[in-house]
C-alpha positions in Angstrom: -87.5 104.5 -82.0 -90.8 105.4 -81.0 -92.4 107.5 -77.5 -94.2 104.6 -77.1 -90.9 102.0 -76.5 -90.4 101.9 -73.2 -88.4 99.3 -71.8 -88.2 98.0 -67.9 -85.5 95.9 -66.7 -87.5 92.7 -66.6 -87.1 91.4 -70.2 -83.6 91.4 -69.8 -83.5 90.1 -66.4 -85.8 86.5 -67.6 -83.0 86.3 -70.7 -80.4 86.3 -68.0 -82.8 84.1 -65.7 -83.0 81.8 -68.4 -79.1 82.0 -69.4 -78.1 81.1 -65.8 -80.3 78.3 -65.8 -79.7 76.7 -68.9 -76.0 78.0 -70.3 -73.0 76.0 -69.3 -70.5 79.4 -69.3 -73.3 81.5 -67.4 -73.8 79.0 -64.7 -70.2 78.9 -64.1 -69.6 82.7 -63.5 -69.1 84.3 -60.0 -68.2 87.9 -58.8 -65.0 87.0 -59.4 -65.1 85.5 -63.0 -66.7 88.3 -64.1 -64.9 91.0 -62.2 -61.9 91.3 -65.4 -64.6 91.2 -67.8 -66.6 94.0 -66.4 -63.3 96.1 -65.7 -62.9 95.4 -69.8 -66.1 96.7 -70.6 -66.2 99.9 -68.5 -62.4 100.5 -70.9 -64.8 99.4 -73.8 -67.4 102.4 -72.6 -65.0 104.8 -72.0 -63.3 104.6 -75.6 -66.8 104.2 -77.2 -67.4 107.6 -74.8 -63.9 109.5 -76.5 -64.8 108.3 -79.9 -67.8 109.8 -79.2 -69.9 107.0 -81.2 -72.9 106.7 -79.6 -74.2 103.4 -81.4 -71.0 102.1 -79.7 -72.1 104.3 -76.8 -75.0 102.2 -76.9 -73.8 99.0 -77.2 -71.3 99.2 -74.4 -73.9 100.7 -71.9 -75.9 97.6 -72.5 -73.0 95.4 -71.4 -72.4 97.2 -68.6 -75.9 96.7 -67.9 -75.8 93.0 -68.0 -73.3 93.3 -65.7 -75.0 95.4 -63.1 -77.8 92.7 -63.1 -75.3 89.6 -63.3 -74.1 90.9 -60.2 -77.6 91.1 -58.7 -78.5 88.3 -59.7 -75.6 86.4 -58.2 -76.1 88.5 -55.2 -79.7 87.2 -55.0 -78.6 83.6 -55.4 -76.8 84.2 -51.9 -79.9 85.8 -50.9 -77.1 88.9 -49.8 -79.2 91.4 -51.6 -81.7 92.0 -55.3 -81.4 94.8 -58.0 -83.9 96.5 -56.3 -81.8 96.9 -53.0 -79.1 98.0 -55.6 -80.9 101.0 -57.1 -82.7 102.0 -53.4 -78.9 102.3 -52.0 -77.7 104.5 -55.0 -81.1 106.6 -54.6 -80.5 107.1 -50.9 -77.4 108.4 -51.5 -77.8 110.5 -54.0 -80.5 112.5 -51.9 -77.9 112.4 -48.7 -75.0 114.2 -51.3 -77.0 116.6 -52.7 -78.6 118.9 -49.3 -78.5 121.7 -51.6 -81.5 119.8 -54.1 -83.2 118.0 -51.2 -82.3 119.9 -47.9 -81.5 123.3 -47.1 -78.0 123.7 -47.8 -77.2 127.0 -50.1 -74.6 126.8 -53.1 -73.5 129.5 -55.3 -72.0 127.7 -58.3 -70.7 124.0 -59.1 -67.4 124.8 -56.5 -69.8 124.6 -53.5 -71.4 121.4 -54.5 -67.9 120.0 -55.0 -66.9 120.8 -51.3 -70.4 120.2 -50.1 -69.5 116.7 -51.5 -65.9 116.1 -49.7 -67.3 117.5 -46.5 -69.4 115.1 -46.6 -67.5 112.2 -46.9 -65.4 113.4 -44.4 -68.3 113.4 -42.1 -69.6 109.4 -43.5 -65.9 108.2 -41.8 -63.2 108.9 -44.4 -60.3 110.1 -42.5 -57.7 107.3 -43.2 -54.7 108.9 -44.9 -55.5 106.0 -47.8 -58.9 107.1 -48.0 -57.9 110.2 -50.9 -57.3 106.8 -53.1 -60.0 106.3 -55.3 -61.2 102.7 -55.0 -62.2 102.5 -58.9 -58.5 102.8 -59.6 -56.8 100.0 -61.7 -55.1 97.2 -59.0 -51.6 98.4 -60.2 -52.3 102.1 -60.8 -53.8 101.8 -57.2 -51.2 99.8 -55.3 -48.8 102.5 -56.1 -50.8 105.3 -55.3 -51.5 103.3 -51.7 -47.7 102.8 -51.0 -47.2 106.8 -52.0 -49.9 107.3 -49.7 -48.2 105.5 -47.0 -44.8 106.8 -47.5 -46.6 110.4 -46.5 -46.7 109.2 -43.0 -43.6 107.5 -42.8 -44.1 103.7 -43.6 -41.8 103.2 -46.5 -38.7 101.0 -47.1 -34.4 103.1 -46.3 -33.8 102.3 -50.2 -34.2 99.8 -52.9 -32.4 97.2 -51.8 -34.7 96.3 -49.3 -37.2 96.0 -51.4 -35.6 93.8 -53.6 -35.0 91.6 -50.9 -38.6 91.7 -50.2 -39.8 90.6 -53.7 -37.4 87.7 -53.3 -39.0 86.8 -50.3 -42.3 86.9 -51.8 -41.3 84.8 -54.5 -40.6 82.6 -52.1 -43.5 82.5 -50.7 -45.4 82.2 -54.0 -43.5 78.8 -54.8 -44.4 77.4 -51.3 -48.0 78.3 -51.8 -48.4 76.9 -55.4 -46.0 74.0 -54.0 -48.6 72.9 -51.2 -51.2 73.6 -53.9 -49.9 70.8 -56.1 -50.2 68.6 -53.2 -53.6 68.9 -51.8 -55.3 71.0 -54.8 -57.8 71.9 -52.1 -59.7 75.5 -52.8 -57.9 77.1 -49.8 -54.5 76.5 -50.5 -55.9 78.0 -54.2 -56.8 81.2 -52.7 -53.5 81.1 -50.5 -51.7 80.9 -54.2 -53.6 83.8 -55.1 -53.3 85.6 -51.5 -49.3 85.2 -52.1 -49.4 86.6 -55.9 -51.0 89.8 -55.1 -48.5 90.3 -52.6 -45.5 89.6 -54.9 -47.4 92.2 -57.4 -47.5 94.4 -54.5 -44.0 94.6 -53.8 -42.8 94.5 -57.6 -45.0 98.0 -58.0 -42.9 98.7 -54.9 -39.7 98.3 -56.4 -40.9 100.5 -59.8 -41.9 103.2 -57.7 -37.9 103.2 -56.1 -36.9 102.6 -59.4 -38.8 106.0 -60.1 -40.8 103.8 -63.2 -44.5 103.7 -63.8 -44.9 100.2 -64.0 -48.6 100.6 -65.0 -47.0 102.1 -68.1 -44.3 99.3 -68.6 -47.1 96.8 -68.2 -48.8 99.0 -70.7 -46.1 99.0 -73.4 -45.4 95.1 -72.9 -49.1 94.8 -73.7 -48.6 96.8 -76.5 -45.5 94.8 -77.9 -47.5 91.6 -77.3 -50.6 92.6 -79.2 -48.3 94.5 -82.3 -46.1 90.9 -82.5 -49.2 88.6 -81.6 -51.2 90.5 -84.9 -48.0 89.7 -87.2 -47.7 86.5 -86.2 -51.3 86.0 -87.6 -51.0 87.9 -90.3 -47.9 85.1 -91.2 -49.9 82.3 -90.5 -52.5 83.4 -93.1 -50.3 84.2 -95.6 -49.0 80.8 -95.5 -52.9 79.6 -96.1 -53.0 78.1 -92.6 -54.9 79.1 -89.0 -53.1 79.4 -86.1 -55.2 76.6 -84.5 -53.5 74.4 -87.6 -49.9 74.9 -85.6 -47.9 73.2 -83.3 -46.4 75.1 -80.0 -43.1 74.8 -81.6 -44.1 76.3 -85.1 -45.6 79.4 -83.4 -43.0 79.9 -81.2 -41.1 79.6 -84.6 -42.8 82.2 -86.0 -43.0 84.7 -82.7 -39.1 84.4 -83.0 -39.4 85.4 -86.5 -41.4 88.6 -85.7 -39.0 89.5 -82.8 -36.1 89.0 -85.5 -37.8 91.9 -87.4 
C-alpha cells in the first residue's frame, strides 16, 4: 500500500450502480432482503474484531460498507435520502454529543463524557421507560429485554398460564393470516402473515422469560445442534462418493436420523 492510494467512495458506488442495473439478485434486493444479511455481517466483523485478524478485519469492513451504500442507494431510488445526507446526519451529531470538543462544556476524564452523553439524550426526548433498550439489540434478545422493561411499571401477565393461553391464541391467529394468504396471495395479507408471526415470537419469548429460560440461548444451542448434525450429515454423504444435491428428501432425512441415532 502506498501514501499515494487514496480511495473515495465513488468507484465502489458505479460497481454497485452498475450491479443494480444489470444483476438479477441485486435488482431484487430491498431494505428488507438485506436487513438478515447485514445483521450477519456486523456478527462476521465482530468475530473477525475478537480474532483480532485484521485482513479479516478488512474484509468484513468492506461488506459492511457495501451495505451502508446499498442502503443509500435504495434510499435514493425512493428519492427518501443519498449517502451524502447519510454521512452529514452522522457528522451533525457527532458535533451535538461532544460540547466538550466543539462547545464549551468542561470534562475531567472519560466518566464526564459518558454522562455528558446520557444527559444528553435525555434532553433529545428519551424518557420512555423502553428507551434504556438499545435498538441495535438482536429481535429476540430485545423482545425480552422490552417485556422486562415493561413489567418494571407493572404491565406483565398474573403467571404463566396466561401466557400460554396467549401463544395459543396467536397461533391462532397466525393460521388465519397464512389461511387468507392462500386465498388471495395479495402482498397485504403477506405482511399481515408476517405482522401475526412476530407477534407469536413475541409471546413465545414471553413464555421463556416465565419459564425463567433464555430463549436467545435455547435458540442458540438448537442452532448449534443443527449446524454440528447438518456438517455430519455431509460429511456421510461424501464418504459415500455422493453430493447432497445427488439425494432425494427421503434419503437425507435417512441420514439426519442416522446422525441423531449417534
Amino acid at each position: 500500500m502506498t501514501d499515494q492510494l487514496k480511495y473515495s467512495i465513488a468507484p465502489l458506488q458505479e460497481v454497485l450502480e452498475e450491479l443494480r442495473e444489470k444483476c438479477p439478485w441485486d435488482k431484487k434486493q430491498t431494505i428488507h432482503t438485506l436487513r438478515q444479511l447485514t445483521i450477519e455481517e456486523c456478527y462476521e466483523l465482530a468475530d473477525a474484531i475478537t480474532k483480532e485478524d485484521w485482513q479479516e478485519i478488512k474484509e468484513e469492513l468492506g461488506d459492511v460498507l457495501l451495505h451502508i451504500l446499498f442502503y443509500a442507494k435504495i434510499a435514493s431510488e425512493q428519492q427518501k435520502f443519498t449517502i451524502d445526507d447519510v454521512v452529514e446526519a452522522i457528522k451533525t451529531k457527532l458535533i451535538a454529543r461532544h460540547p466538550h470538543i466543539y462547545g464549551d462544556v468542561k470534562v475531567e476524564n472519560e466518566e464526564d463524557v459518558k454522562r455528558n452523553w446520557e444527559s444528553l439524550k435525555l434532553k433529545e426526548g428519551k424518557t420512555s421507560v423502553l428507551s434504556g433498550v438499545p435498538t441495535s439489540l438482536p429481535p429476540m434478545v430485545k423482545a425480552m429485554r422490552l417485556q422486562e422493561k415493561a413489567k418494571q411499571v407493572g404491565f406483565e401477565w398474573e403467571n404463566r398460564e396466561q401466557v400460554w393461553d396467549k401463544v395459543m391464541e396467536e397461533m391462532e391467529e397466525v393460521k388465519e393470516a397464512i389461511k387468507q394468504f392462500d386465498e388471495s396471495n395479495s402482498e397485504q395479507l403477506k405482511i399481515r402473515v408476517e405482522e401475526e408471526m412476530g407477534d407469536l415470537f413475541f409471546s413465545l419469548v414471553n413464555y421463556s422469560r416465565f419459564l425463567r429460560i433464555d430463549p436467545d440461548q435455547a435458540l442458540s444451542r438448537t442452532n448449534h445442534t443443527f449446524m454440528t448434525r447438518f456438517q455430519q450429515m455431509e460429511v456421510i454423504v461424501q464418504q459415500q462418493g455422493k453430493n447432497m444435491t445427488d439425494l432425494s428428501l427421503q434419503e437425507l432425512d435417512a441420514i439426519w436420523n442416522e446422525v441423531k441415532k449417534k
